[in-house]
N, C-alpha and C positions, 0 to 999 in steps of 0.2 A: 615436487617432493612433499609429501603428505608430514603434517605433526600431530597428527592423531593419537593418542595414545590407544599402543596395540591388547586387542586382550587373548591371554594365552586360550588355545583349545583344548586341550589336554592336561591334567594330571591334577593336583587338587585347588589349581587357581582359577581354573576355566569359568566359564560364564553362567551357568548352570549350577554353579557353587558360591557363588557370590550374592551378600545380603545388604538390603540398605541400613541394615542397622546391625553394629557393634555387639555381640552376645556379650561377650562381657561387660563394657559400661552401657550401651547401652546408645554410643555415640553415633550420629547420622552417618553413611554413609555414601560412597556414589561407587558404579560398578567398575570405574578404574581404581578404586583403592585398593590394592593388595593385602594392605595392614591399615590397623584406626591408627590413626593420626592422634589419637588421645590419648592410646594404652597400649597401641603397636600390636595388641594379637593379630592374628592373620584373620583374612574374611572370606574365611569358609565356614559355607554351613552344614558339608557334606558329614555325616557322619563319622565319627574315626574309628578305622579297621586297624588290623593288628598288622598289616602292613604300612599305614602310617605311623602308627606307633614307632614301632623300630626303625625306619624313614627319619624321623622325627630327631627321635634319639641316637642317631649315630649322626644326624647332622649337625647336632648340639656337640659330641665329645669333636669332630672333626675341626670345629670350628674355634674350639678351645684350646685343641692342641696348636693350629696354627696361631695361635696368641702365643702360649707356651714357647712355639720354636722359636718364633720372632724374639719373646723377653730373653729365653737362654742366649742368644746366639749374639742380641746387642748387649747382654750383661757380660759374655765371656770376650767378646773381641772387639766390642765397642766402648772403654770404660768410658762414664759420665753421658753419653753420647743419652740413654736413657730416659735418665732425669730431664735433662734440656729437654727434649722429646715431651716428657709425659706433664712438663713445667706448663710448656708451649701449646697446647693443646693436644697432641696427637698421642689420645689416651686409648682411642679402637684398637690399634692394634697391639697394647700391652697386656698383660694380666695387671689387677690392682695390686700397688705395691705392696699393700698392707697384709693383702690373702696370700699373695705369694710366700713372701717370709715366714707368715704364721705356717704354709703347706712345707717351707723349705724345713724349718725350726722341729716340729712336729715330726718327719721323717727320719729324722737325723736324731734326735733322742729316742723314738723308736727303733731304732738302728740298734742305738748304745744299749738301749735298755735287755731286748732281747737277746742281744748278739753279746751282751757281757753275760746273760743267765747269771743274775746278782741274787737271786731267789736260794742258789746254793749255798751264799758264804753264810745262811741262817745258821747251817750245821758245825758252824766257829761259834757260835755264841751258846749261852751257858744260861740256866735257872741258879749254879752254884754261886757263893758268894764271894768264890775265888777273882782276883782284881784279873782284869782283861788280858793285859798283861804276859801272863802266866797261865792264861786259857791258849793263848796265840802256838805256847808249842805243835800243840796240835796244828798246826794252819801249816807247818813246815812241811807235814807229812806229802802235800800238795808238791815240792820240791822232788829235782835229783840232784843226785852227786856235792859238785863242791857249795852249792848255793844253798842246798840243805840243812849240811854241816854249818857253812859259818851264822845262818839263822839261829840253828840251833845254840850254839855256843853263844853265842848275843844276848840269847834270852836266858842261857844260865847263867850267862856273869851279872847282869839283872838281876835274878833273883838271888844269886848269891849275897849281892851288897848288903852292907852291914845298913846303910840307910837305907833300904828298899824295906829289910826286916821289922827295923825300928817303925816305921809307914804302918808296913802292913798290923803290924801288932797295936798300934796307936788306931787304929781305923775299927778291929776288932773289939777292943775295947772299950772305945767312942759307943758301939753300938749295944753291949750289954747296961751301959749309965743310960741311954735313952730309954730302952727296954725296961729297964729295974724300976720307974716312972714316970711314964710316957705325957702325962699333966703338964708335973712339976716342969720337967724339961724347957718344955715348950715356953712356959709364961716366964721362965727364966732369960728366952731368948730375946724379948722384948726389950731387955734392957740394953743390947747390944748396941754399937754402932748401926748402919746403915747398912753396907757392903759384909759383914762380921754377921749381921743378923741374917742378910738373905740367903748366906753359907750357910749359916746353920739349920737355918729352914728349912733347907734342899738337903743336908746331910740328913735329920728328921724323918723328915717325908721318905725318904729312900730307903731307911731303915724298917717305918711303917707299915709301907709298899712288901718292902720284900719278907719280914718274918713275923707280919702281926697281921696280912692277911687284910689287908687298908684297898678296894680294888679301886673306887675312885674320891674326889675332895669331901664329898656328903658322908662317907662314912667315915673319913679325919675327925670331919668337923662332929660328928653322932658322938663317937667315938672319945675324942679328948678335947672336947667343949672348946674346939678352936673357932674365932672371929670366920666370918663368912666377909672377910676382904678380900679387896683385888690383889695386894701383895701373896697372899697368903694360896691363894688359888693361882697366879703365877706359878710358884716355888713348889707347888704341889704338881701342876704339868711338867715344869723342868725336870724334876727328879723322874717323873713314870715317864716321860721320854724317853730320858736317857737311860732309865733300867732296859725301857723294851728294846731300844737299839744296842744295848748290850745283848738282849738274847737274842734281836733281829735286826743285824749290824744289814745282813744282803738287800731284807725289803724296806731297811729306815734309806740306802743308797739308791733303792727303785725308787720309792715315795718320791726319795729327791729329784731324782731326774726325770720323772713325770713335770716336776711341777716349772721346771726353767722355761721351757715354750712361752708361756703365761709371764714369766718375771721379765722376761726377755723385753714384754712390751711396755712394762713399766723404766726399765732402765734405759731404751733408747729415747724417747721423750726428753727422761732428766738430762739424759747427754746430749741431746740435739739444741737444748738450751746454751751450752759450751760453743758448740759449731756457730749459730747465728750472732753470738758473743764476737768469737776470732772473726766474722764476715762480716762484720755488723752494719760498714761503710757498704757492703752489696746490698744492689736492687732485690735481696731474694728474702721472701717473709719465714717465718719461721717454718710454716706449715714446707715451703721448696726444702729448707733444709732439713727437714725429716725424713721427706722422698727421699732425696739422697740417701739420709743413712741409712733408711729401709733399703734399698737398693744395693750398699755399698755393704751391709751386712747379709743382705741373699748371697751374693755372693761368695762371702765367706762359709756360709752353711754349704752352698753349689760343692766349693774345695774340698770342707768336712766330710761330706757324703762319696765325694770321687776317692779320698784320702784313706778314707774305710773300707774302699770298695777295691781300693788296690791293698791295703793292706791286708784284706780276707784272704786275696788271690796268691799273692808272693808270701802271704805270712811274715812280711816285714815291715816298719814303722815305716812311713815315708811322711809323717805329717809337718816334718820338718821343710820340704821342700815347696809343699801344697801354703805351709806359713808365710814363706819368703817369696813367694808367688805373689798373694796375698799382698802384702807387704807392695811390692814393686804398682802392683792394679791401683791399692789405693792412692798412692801418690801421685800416677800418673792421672785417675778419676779425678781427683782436689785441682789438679793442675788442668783440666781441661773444663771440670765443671764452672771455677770459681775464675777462670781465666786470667792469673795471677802466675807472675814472673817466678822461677825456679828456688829464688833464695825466700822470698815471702812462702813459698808452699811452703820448701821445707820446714822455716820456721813452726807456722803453724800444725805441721804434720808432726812435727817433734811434741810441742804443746796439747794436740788433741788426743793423740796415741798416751801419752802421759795422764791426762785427766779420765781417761778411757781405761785401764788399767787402774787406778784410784777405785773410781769407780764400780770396777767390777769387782773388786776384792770386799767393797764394802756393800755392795748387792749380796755377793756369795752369802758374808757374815749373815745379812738379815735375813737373804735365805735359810740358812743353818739353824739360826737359830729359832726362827718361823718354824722349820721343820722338827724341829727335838719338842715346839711346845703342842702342836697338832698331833704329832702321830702315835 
């Protein structure tokens, strides 16, 4: 029995197509190497036709996809099994965890974005200087029947109120004393507290913005010989934020939801500092417990996207059920990745869900608020 290494006859490995040297680096070659050993291209030197081409490339998407089925199929019915896996070394046959999330994250607010058509609710929002409020009657029209009515009647007893009038009339008024000397005002407001000043500031600018024709801080500052500070250019985005997402409530709610894929990657890090915290006595370094929660949050998107995708079909919520799915995967993941007896998971599963939630509410905030002073 011969151990010769065989060289193919036919197709574009053959012998006849084979170079002693590497086109791309440039690295020696011998005529059994298939690929450089330095850079992995393949070593042909045969010209490429447009049937390698597409050859080519449907052997790349083929090859992907069975990475794909393999990651779906141990993410959906192997939990933790993954991680150990891609911990371990056997990273060939996964997608990286980190592309995957970003493709899962990315889809799934592509989903929301377009499939909510948030571009429409523009036509709720208003140039008038009527409070939001009381623009929303119009929004009911969107309604039938009894849900309509009791909208409706919700927002007249609203505006009916004797303190909603007294607002509204204190609000108009505020804004002819700014108006009447727009200076004075201002240098007035310096003497204020802290929290008092930057209210007023943002009341100001808002007024500015909307009836004196203010489009952005250079013409404030042109304008009523305001300091060129960082408080002051703050309080001056705050305000023209929030006018615009008052006239453009749909695309300030798009803007948002474009921008979580991206936030997503900042808040799983902060929070995988927590995970290697509760595990800390484990052999697993920080970078393992990321994996995981990359991993343990594809997932969750995996649900989100089936969740949406039956709710197009039946026209009914079901994300309740795809949550408590969720819910059961990750416990039993924690419980097999971290290999830790039932009452220690829970524990910690109580603890990380909790800091997790913490967490997310105060990402939301500095999203929101990131978003009123950009857009």
């Amino acid at each position: 029995m011969s151990n010769k290494p065989t060289l193919p006859k036919k197709g574009n490995f053959k012998i006849e197509h084979r170079g002693s040297e590497c086109l791309n680096c440039g690295h020696s070659l011998r005529l059994t190497d298939k690929f450089c050993p330095n850079c992995s291209q393949a070593n042909n030197t045969k010209k490429l036709s447009l049937n390698d081409f597409f050859d080519e490339f449907f052997a790349s998407m083929i090859s992907y996809d069975s990475k794909l089925l393999r990651t779906l199929s141990a993410l959906l019915t192997k939990p933790g099994k993954i991680t150990a896996d891609f911990i371990a070394g056997k990273r060939a046959s996964y997608t990286n965890p980190f592309r995957f999330l970003l493709s899962l994250t990315i889809i799934y607010f592509l989903m929301i974005n377009f499939g909510g058509n948030y571009s429409n609710w523009d036509k709720y929002g208003s140039n008038s200087n009527e409070p939001f409020l009381i623009r929303l009657s119009n929004w009911v029209n969107s309604f039938d029947g009894l849900k309509q009515k009791q909208v409706k009647e919700e927002i007249a007893s609203v505006a009916q109120d004797t303190d909603f009038k007294e607002y509204l009339s204190a609000e108009l008024q505020k804004d002819s004393i700014i108006l009447s000397n727009p200076k004075k005002y201002f240098n007035s407001i310096t003497d204020a507290s802290f929290l008092n000043r930057h209210s007023k500031k943002n009341s100001f600018f808002n007024t500015v913005i909307r009836k004196d024709s203010v489009f952005d801080f250079e013409d404030a500052q042109r304008k009523y010989d305001i300091p060129n500070t960082s408080a002051n250019s703050i309080a001056f985005n705050a305000a023209s934020g929030l006018l615009k997402f008052n006239k453009q409530p749909g695309t300030f709610i798009s803007s948002l939801i474009s921008k979580l894929p991206f936030a997503i990657f900042f808040f799983l890090p902060v929070f995988t500092i927590f995970i290697w915290l509760a595990y800390i006595r484990k052999k697993y370094s920080y970078t393992d417990h990321l994996i995981f929660s990359f991993h343990s949050t594809s997932l969750f998107f995996i649900l989100l996207i089936i969740s949406y995708l039956f709710e197009w079909l039946i026209n009914k919520s079901v994300n309740w059920v795809f949550l408590i799915l969720f819910c059961i995967y990750l416990f039993i993941a924690m419980k097999r990745f971290y290999q830790q007896g039932f009452f220690k998971t829970s524990v910690k599963y109580v603890f990380l869900n909790t800091i997790f939630f913490i967490l997310a509410m105060f990402s939301m905030l500095i999203l929101l608020t990131g978003n009123v002073f950009t857009f």
